[in-house]
VMD Tcl script that builds the backbone (N, CA, C; Angstrom):
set m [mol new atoms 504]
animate dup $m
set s [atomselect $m all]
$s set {name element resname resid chain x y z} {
  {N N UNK 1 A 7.149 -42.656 -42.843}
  {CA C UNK 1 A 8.380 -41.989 -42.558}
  {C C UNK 1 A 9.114 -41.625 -43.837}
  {N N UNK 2 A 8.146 -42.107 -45.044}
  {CA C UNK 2 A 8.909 -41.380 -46.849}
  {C C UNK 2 A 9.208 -39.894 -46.061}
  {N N UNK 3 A 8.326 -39.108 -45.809}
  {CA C UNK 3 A 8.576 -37.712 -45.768}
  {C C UNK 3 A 9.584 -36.945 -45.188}
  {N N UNK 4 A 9.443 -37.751 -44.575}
  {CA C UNK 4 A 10.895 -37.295 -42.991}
  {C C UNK 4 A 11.841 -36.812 -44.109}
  {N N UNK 5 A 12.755 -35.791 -43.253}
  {CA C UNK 5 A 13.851 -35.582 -44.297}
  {C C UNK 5 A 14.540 -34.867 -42.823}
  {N N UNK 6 A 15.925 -34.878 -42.938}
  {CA C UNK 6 A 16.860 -34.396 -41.833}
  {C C UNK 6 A 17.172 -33.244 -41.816}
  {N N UNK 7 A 17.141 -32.477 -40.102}
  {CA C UNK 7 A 17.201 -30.959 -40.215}
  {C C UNK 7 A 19.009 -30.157 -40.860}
  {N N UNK 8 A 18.657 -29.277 -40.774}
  {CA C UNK 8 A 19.290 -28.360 -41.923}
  {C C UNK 8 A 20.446 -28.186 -40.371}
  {N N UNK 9 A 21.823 -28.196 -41.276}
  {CA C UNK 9 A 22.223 -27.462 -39.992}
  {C C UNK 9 A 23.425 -28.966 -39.399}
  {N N UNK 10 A 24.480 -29.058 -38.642}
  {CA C UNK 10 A 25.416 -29.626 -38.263}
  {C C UNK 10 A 24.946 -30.590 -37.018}
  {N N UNK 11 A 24.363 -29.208 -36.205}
  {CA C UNK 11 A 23.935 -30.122 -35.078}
  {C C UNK 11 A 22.339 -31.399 -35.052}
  {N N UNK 12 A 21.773 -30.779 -35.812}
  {CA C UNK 12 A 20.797 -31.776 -36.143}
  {C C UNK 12 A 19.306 -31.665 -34.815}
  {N N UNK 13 A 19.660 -30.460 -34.899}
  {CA C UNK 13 A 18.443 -30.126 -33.925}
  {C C UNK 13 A 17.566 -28.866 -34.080}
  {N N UNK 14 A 16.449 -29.052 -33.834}
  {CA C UNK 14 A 15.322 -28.421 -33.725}
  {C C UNK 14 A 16.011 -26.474 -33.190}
  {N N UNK 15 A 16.022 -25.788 -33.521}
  {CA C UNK 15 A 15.885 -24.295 -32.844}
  {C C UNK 15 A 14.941 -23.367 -32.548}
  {N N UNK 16 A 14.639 -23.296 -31.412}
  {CA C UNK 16 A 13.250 -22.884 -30.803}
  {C C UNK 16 A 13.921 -21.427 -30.558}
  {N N UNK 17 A 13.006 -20.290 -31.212}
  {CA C UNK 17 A 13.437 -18.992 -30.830}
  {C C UNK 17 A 13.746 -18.713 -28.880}
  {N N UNK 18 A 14.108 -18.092 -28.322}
  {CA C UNK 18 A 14.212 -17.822 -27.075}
  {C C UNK 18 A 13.238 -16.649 -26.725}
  {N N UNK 19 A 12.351 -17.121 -25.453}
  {CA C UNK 19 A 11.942 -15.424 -24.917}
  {C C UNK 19 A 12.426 -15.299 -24.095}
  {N N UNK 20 A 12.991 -13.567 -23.488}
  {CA C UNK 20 A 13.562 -13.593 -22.506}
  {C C UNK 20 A 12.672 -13.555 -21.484}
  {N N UNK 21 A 13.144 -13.524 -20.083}
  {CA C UNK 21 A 12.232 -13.369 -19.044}
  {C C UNK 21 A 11.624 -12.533 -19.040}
  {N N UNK 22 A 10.111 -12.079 -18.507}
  {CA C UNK 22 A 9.663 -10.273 -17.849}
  {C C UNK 22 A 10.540 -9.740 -17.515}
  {N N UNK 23 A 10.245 -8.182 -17.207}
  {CA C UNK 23 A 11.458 -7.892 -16.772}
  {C C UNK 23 A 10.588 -7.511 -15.466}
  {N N UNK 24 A 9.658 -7.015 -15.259}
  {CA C UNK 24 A 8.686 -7.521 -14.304}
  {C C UNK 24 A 8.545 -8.842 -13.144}
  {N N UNK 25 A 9.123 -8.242 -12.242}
  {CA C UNK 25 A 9.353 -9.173 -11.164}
  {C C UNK 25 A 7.987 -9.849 -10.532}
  {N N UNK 26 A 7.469 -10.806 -10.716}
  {CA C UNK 26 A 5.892 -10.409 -10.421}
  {C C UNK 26 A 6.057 -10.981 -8.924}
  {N N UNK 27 A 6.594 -11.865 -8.546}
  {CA C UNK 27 A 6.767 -12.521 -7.410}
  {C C UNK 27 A 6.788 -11.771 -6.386}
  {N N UNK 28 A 7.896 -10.955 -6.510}
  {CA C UNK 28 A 8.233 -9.044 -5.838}
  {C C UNK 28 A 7.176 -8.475 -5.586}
  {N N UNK 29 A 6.183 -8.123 -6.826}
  {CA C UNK 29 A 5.396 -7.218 -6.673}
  {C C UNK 29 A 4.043 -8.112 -5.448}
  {N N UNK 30 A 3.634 -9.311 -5.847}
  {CA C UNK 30 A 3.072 -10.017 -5.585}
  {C C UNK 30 A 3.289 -9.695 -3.651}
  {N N UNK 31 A 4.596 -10.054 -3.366}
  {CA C UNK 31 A 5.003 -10.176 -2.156}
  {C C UNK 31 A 4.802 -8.756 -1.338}
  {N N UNK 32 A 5.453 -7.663 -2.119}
  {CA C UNK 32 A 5.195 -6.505 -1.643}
  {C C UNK 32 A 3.653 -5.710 -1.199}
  {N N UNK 33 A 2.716 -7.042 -2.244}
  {CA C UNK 33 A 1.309 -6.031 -2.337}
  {C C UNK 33 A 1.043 -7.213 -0.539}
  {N N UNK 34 A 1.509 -7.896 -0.486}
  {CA C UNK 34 A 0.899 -8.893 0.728}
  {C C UNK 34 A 1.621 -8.040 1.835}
  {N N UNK 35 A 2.494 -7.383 2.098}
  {CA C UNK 35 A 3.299 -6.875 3.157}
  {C C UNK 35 A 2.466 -5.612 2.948}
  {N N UNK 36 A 2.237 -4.852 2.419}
  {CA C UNK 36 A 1.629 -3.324 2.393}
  {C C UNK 36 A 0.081 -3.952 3.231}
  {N N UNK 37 A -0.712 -4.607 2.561}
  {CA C UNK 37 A -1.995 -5.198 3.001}
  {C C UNK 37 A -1.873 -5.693 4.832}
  {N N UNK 38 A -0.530 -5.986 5.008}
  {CA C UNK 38 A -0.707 -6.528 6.408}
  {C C UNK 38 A -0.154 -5.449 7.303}
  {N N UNK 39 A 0.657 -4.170 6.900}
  {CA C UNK 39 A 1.030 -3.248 7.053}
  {C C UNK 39 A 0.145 -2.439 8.182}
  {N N UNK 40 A -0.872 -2.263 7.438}
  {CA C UNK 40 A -2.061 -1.099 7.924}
  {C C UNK 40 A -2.941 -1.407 8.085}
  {N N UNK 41 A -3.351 -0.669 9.426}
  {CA C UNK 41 A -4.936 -1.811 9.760}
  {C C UNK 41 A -5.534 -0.241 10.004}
  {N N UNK 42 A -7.295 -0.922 10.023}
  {CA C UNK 42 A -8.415 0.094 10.454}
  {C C UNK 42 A -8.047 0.313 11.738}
  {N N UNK 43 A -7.845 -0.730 12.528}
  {CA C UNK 43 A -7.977 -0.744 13.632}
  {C C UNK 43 A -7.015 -0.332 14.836}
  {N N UNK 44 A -5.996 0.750 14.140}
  {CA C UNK 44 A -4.975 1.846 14.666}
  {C C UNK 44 A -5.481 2.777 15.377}
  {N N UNK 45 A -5.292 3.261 16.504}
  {CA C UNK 45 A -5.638 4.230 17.212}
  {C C UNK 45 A -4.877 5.236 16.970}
  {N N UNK 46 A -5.002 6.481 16.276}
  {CA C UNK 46 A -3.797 7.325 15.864}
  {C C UNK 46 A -3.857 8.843 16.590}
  {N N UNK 47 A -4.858 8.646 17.521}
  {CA C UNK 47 A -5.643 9.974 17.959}
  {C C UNK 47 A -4.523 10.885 18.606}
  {N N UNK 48 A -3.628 9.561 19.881}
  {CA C UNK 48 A -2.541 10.187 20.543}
  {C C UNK 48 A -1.556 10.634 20.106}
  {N N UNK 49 A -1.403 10.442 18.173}
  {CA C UNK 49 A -0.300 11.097 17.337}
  {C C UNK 49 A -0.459 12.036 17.156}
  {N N UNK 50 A -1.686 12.816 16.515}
  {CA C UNK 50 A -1.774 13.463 15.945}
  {C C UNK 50 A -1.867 14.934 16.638}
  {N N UNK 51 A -1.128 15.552 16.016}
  {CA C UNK 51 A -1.462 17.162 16.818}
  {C C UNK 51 A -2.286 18.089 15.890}
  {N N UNK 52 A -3.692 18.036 16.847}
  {CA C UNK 52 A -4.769 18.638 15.921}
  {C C UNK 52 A -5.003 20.068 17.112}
  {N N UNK 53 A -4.658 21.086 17.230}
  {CA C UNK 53 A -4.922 22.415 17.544}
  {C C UNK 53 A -5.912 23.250 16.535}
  {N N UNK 54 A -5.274 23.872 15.281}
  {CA C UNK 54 A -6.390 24.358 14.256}
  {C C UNK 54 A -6.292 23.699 13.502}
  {N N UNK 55 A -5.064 23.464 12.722}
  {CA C UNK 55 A -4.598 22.113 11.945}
  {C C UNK 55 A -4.017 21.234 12.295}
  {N N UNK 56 A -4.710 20.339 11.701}
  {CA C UNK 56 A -4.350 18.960 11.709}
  {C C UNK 56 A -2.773 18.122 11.569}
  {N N UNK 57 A -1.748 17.970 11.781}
  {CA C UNK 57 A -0.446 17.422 11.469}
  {C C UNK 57 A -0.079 16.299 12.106}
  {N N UNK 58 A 0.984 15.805 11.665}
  {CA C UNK 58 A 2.036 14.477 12.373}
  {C C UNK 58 A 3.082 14.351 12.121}
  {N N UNK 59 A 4.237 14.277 13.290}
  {CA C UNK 59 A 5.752 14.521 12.496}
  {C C UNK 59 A 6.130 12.761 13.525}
  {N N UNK 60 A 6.503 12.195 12.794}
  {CA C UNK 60 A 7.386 11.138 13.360}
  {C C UNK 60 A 8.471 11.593 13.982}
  {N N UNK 61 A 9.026 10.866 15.193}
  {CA C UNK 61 A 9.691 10.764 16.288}
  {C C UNK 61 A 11.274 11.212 16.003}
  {N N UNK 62 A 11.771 12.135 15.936}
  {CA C UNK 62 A 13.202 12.597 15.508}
  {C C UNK 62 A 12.880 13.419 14.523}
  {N N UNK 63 A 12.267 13.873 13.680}
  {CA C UNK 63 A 11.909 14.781 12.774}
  {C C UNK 63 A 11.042 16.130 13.483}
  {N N UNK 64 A 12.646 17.510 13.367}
  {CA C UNK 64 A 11.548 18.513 13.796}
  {C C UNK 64 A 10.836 19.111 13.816}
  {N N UNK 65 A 10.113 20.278 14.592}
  {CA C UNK 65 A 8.774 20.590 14.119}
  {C C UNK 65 A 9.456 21.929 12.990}
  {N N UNK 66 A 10.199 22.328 12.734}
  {CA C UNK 66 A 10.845 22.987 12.026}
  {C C UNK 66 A 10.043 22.708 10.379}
  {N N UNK 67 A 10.550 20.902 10.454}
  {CA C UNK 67 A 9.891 20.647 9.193}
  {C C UNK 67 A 8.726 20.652 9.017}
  {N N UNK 68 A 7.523 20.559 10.124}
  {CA C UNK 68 A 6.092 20.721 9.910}
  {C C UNK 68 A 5.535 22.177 9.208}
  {N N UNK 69 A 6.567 23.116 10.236}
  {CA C UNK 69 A 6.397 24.609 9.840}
  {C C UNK 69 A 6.717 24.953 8.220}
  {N N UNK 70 A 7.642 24.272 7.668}
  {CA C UNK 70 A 8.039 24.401 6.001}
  {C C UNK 70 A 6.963 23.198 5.115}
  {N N UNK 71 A 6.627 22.086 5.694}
  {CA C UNK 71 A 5.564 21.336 4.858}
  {C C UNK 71 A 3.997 22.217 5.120}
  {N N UNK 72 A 3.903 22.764 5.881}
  {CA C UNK 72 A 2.983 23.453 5.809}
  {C C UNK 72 A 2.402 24.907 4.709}
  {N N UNK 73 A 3.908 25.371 4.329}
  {CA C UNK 73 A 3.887 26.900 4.043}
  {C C UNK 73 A 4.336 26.641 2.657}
  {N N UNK 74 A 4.514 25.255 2.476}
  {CA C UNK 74 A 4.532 24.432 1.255}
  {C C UNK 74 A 5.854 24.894 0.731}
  {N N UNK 75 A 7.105 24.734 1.236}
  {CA C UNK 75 A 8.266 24.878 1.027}
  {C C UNK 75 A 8.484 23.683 0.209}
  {N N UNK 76 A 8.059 22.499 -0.490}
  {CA C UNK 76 A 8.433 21.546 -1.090}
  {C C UNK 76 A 7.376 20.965 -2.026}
  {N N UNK 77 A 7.676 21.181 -3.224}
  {CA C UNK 77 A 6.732 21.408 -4.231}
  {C C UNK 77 A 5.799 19.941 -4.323}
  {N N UNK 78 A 4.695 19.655 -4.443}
  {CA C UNK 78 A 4.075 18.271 -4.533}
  {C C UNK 78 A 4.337 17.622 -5.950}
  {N N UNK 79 A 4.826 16.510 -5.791}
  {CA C UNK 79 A 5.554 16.134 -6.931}
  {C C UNK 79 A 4.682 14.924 -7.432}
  {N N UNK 80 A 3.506 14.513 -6.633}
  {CA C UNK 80 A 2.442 13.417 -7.182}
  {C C UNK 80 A 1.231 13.731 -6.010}
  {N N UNK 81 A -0.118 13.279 -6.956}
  {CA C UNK 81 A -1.040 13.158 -5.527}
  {C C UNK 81 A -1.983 12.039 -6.142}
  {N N UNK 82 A -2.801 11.643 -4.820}
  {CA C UNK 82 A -3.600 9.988 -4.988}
  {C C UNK 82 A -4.781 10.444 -4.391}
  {N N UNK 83 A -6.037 10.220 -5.583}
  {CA C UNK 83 A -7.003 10.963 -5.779}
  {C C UNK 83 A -8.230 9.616 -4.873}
  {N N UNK 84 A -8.853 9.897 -3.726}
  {CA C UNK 84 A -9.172 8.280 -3.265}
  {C C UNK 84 A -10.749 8.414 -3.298}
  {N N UNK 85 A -11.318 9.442 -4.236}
  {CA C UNK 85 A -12.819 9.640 -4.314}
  {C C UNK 85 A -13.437 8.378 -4.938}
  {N N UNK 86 A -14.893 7.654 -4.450}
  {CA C UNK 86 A -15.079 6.880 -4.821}
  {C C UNK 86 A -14.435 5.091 -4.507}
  {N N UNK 87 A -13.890 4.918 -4.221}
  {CA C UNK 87 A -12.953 3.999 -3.733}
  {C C UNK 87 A -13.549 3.414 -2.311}
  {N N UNK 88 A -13.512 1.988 -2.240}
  {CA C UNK 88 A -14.331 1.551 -1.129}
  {C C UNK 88 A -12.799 1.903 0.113}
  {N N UNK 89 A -13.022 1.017 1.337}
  {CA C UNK 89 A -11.675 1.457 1.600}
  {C C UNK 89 A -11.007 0.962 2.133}
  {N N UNK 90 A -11.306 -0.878 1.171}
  {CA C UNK 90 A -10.064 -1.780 1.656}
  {C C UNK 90 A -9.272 -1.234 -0.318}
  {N N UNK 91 A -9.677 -0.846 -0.888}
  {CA C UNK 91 A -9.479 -0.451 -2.368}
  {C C UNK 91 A -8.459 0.888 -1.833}
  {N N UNK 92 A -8.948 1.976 -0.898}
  {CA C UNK 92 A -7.832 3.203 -0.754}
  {C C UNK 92 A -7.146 3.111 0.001}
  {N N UNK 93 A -7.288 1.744 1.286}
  {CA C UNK 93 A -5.788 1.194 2.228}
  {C C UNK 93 A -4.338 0.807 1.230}
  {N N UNK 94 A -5.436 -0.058 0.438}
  {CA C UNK 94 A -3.959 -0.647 -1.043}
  {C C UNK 94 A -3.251 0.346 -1.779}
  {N N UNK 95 A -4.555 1.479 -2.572}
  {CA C UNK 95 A -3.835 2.627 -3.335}
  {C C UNK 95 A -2.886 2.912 -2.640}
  {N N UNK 96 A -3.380 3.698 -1.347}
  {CA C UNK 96 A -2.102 4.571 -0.263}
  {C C UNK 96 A -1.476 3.839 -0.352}
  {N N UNK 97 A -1.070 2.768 0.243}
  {CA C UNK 97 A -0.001 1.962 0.539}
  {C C UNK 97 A 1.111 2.007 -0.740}
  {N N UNK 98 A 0.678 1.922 -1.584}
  {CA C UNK 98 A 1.176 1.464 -3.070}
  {C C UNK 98 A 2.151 2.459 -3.879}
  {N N UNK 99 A 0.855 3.615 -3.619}
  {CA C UNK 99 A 1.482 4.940 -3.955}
  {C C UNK 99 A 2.403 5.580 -2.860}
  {N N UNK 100 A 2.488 5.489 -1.280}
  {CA C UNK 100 A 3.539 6.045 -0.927}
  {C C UNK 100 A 5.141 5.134 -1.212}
  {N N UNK 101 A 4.520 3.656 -1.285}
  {CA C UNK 101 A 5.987 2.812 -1.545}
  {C C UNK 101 A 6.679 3.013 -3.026}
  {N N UNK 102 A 5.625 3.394 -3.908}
  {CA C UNK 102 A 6.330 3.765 -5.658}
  {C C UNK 102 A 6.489 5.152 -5.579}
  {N N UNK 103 A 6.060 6.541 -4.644}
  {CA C UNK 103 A 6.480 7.506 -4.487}
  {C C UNK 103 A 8.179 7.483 -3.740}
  {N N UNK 104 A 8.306 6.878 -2.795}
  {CA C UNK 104 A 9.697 6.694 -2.508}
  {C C UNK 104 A 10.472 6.255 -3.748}
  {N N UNK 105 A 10.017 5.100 -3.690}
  {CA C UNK 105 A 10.902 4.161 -4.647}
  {C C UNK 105 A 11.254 5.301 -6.133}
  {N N UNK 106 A 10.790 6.124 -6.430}
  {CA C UNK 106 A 10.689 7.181 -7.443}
  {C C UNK 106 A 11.284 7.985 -7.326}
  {N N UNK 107 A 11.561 8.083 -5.585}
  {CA C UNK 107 A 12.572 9.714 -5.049}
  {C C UNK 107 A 11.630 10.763 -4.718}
  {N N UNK 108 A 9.912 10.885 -4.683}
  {CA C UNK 108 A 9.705 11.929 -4.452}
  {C C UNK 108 A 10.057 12.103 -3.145}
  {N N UNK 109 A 9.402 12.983 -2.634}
  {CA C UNK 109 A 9.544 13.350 -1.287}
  {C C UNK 109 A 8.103 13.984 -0.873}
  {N N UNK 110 A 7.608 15.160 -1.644}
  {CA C UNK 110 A 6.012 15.578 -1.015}
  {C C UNK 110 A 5.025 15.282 -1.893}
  {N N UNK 111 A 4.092 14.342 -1.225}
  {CA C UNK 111 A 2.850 14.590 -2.249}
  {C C UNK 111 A 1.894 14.399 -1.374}
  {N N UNK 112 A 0.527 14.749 -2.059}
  {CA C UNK 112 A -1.034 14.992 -1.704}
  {C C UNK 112 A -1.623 13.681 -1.868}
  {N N UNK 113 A -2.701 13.104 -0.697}
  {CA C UNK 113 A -3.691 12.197 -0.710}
  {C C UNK 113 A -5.122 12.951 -0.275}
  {N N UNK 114 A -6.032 12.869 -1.740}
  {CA C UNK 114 A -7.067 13.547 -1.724}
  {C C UNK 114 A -8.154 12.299 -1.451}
  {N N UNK 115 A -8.555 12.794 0.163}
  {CA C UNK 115 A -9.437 11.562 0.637}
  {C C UNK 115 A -10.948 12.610 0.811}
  {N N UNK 116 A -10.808 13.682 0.477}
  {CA C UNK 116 A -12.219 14.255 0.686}
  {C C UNK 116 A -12.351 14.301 1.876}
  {N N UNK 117 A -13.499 15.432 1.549}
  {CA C UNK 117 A -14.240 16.359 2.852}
  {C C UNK 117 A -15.333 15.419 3.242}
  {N N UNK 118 A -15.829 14.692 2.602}
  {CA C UNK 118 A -17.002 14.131 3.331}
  {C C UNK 118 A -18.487 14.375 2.750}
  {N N UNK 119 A -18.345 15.408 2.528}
  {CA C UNK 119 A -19.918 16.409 1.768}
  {C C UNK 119 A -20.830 15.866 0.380}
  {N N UNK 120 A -19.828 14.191 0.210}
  {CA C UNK 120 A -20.991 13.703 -1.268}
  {C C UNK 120 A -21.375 12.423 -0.288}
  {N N UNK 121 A -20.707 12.363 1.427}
  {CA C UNK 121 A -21.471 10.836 1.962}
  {C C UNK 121 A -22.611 11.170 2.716}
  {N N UNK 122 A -24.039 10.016 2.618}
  {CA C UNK 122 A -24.915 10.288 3.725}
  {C C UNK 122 A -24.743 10.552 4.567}
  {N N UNK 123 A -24.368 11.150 5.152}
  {CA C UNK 123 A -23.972 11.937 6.551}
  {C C UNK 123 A -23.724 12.448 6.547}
  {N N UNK 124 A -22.876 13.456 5.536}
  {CA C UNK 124 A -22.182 14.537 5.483}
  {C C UNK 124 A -20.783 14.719 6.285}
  {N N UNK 125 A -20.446 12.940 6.776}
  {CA C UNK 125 A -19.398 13.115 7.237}
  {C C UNK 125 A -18.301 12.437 6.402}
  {N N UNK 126 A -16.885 12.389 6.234}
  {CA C UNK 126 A -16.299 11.897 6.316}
  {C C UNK 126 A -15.902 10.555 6.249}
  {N N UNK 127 A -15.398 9.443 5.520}
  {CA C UNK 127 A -15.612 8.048 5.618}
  {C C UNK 127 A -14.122 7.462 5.651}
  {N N UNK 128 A -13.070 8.112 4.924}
  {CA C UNK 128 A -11.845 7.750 4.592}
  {C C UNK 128 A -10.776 8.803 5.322}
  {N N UNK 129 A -11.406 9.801 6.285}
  {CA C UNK 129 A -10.493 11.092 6.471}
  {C C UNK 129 A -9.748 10.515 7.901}
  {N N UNK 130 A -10.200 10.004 8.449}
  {CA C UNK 130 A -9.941 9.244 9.346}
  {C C UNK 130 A -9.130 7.883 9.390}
  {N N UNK 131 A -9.795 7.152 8.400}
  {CA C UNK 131 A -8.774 6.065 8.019}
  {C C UNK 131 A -7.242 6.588 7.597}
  {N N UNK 132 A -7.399 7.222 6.624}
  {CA C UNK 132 A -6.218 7.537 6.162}
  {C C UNK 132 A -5.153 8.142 7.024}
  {N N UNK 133 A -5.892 8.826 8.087}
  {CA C UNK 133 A -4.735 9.709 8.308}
  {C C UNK 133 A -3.984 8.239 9.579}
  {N N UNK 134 A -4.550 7.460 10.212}
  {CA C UNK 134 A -4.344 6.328 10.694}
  {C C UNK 134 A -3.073 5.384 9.877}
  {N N UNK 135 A -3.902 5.132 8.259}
  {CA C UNK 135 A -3.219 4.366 7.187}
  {C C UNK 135 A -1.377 5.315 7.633}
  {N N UNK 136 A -1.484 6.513 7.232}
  {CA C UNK 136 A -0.182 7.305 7.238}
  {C C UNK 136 A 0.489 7.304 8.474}
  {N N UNK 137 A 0.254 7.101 9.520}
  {CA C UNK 137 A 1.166 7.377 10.677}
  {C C UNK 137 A 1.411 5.947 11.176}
  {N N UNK 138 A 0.981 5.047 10.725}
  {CA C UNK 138 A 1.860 3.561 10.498}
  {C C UNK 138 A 2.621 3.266 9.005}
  {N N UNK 139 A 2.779 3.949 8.351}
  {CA C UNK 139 A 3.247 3.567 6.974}
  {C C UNK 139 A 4.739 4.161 7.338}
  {N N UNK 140 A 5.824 3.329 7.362}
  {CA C UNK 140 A 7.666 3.582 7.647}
  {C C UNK 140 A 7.954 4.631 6.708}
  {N N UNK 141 A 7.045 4.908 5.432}
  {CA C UNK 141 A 7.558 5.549 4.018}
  {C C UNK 141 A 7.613 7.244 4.749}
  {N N UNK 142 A 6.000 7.530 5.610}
  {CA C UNK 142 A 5.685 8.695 6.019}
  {C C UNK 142 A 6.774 9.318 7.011}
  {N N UNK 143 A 7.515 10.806 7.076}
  {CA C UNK 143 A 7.730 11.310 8.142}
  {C C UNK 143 A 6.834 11.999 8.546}
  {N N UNK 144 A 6.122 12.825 7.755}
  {CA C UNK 144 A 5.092 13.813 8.756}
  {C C UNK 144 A 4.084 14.297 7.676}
  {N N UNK 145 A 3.075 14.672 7.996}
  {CA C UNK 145 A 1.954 15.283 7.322}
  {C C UNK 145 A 1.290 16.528 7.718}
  {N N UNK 146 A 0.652 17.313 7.325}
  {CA C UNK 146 A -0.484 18.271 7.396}
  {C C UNK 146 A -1.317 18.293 6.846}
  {N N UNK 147 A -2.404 19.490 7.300}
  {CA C UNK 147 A -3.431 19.552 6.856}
  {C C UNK 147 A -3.218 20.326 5.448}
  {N N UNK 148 A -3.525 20.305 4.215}
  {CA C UNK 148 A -2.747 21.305 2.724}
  {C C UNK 148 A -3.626 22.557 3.171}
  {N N UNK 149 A -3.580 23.393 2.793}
  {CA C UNK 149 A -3.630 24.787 2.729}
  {C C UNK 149 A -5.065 24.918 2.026}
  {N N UNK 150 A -6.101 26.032 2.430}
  {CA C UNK 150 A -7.187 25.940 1.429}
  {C C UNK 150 A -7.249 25.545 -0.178}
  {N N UNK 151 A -6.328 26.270 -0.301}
  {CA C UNK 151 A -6.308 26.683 -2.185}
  {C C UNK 151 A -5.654 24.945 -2.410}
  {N N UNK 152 A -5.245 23.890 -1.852}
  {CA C UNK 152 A -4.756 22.406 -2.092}
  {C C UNK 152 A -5.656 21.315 -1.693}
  {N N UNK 153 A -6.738 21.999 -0.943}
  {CA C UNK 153 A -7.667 20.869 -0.896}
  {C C UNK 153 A -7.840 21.051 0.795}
  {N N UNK 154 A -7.200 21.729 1.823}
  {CA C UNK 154 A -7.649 22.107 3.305}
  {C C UNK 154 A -7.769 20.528 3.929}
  {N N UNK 155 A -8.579 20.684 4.599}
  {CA C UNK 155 A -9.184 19.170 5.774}
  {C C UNK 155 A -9.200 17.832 4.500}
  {N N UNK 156 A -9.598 18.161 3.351}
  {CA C UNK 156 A -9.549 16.244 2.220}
  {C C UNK 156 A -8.172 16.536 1.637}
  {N N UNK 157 A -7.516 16.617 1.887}
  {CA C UNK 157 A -6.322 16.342 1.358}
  {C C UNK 157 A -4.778 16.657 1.791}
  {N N UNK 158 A -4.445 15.522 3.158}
  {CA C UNK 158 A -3.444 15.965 3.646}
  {C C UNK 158 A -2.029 15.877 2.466}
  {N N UNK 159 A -0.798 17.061 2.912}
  {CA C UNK 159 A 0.703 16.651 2.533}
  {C C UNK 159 A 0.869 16.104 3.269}
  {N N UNK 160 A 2.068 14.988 2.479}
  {CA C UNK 160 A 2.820 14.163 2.825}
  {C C UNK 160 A 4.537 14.309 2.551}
  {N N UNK 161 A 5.040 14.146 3.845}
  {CA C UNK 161 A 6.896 14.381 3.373}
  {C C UNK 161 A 6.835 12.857 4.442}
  {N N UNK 162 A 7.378 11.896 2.842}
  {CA C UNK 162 A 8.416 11.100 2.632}
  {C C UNK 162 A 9.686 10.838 2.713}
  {N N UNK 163 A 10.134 9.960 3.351}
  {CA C UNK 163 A 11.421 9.389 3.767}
  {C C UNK 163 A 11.875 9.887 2.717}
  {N N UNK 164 A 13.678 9.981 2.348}
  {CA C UNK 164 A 14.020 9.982 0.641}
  {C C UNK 164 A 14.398 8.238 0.628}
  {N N UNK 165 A 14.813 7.965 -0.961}
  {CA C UNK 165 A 14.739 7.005 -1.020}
  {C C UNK 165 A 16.072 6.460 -0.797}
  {N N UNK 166 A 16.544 4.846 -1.209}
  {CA C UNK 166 A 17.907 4.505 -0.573}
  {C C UNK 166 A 17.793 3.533 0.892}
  {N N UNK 167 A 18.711 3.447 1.383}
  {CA C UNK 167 A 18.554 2.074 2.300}
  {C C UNK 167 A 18.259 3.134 3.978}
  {N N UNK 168 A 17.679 1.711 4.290}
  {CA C UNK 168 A 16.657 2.722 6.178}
  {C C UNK 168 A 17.821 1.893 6.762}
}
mol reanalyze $m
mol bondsrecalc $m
mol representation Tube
mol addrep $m
């Protein structure tokens, strides 16, 4: 104990720099990714929503068809889209989910989910076009969708008009 010698300073104690917290809520995020996951199931029957005549659409319950006619003719510019090629599809239940709750939370209002035509699966059908459009007409974020327009991607890649953001 020769060496010891006493700290510098009045109070006589050790000063450990401080870190502040994350600012990253992880608990939040953590919680939110478990509520999106229990959110949406495969196993939605969405057939009786959807109004498929030539195109494909869905307007939630109080929202008129007024607005289908302007999300269609693309009156509202796409302000993000979620690209789900490749992606198994408990992997593009989470993306969607994720991306329509940080698209609100952001303020957009229209964007594109590019789930593909189908034409790179053995079958030549479809694997996620179906899920998804299921995933969307249980998701609270969605008011209504269509089919996008050729030149946006047609039958793989419906619009989406989003709630705005702020309290439901």
């Amino acid at each position: 104990m020769d060496d010891l010698r006493p700290l510098p300073g009045k109070h006589q104690r050790a000063e450990h720099p401080r870190t502040p917290p994350s600012s990253v809520l992880v608990q939040s995020l953590l919680d939110d990714k478990d509520v999106l996951r229990a959110s949406m199931s495969d196993e939605f029957d969405v057939e009786n929503l959807l109004d498929t005549d030539d195109i494909l659409s869905y307007c939630r319950e109080g929202i008129g068809a007024d607005v289908l006619c302007k999300l269609r003719r693309g009156n509202w510019v796409v302000q993000a889209e979620l690209d789900l090629h490749g992606l198994r599809s408990d992997e593009a239940r989470e993306a969607v989910a994720l991306f329509l709750r940080n698209g609100v939370r952001a303020g957009r209002r229209c964007v594109r989910v590019i789930h593909g035509k189908g034409l790179g699966s053995p079958d030549k059908t479809p694997v996620l076009k179906n899920k998804v459009h299921a995933w969307l007409v249980q998701c609270e974020e969605v008011l209504a969708f269509v089919q996008a327009p050729p030149t946006q991607g047609s039958a793989g890649a419906p619009l989406v008009l989003l709630r705005p953001a702020g309290p439901r």
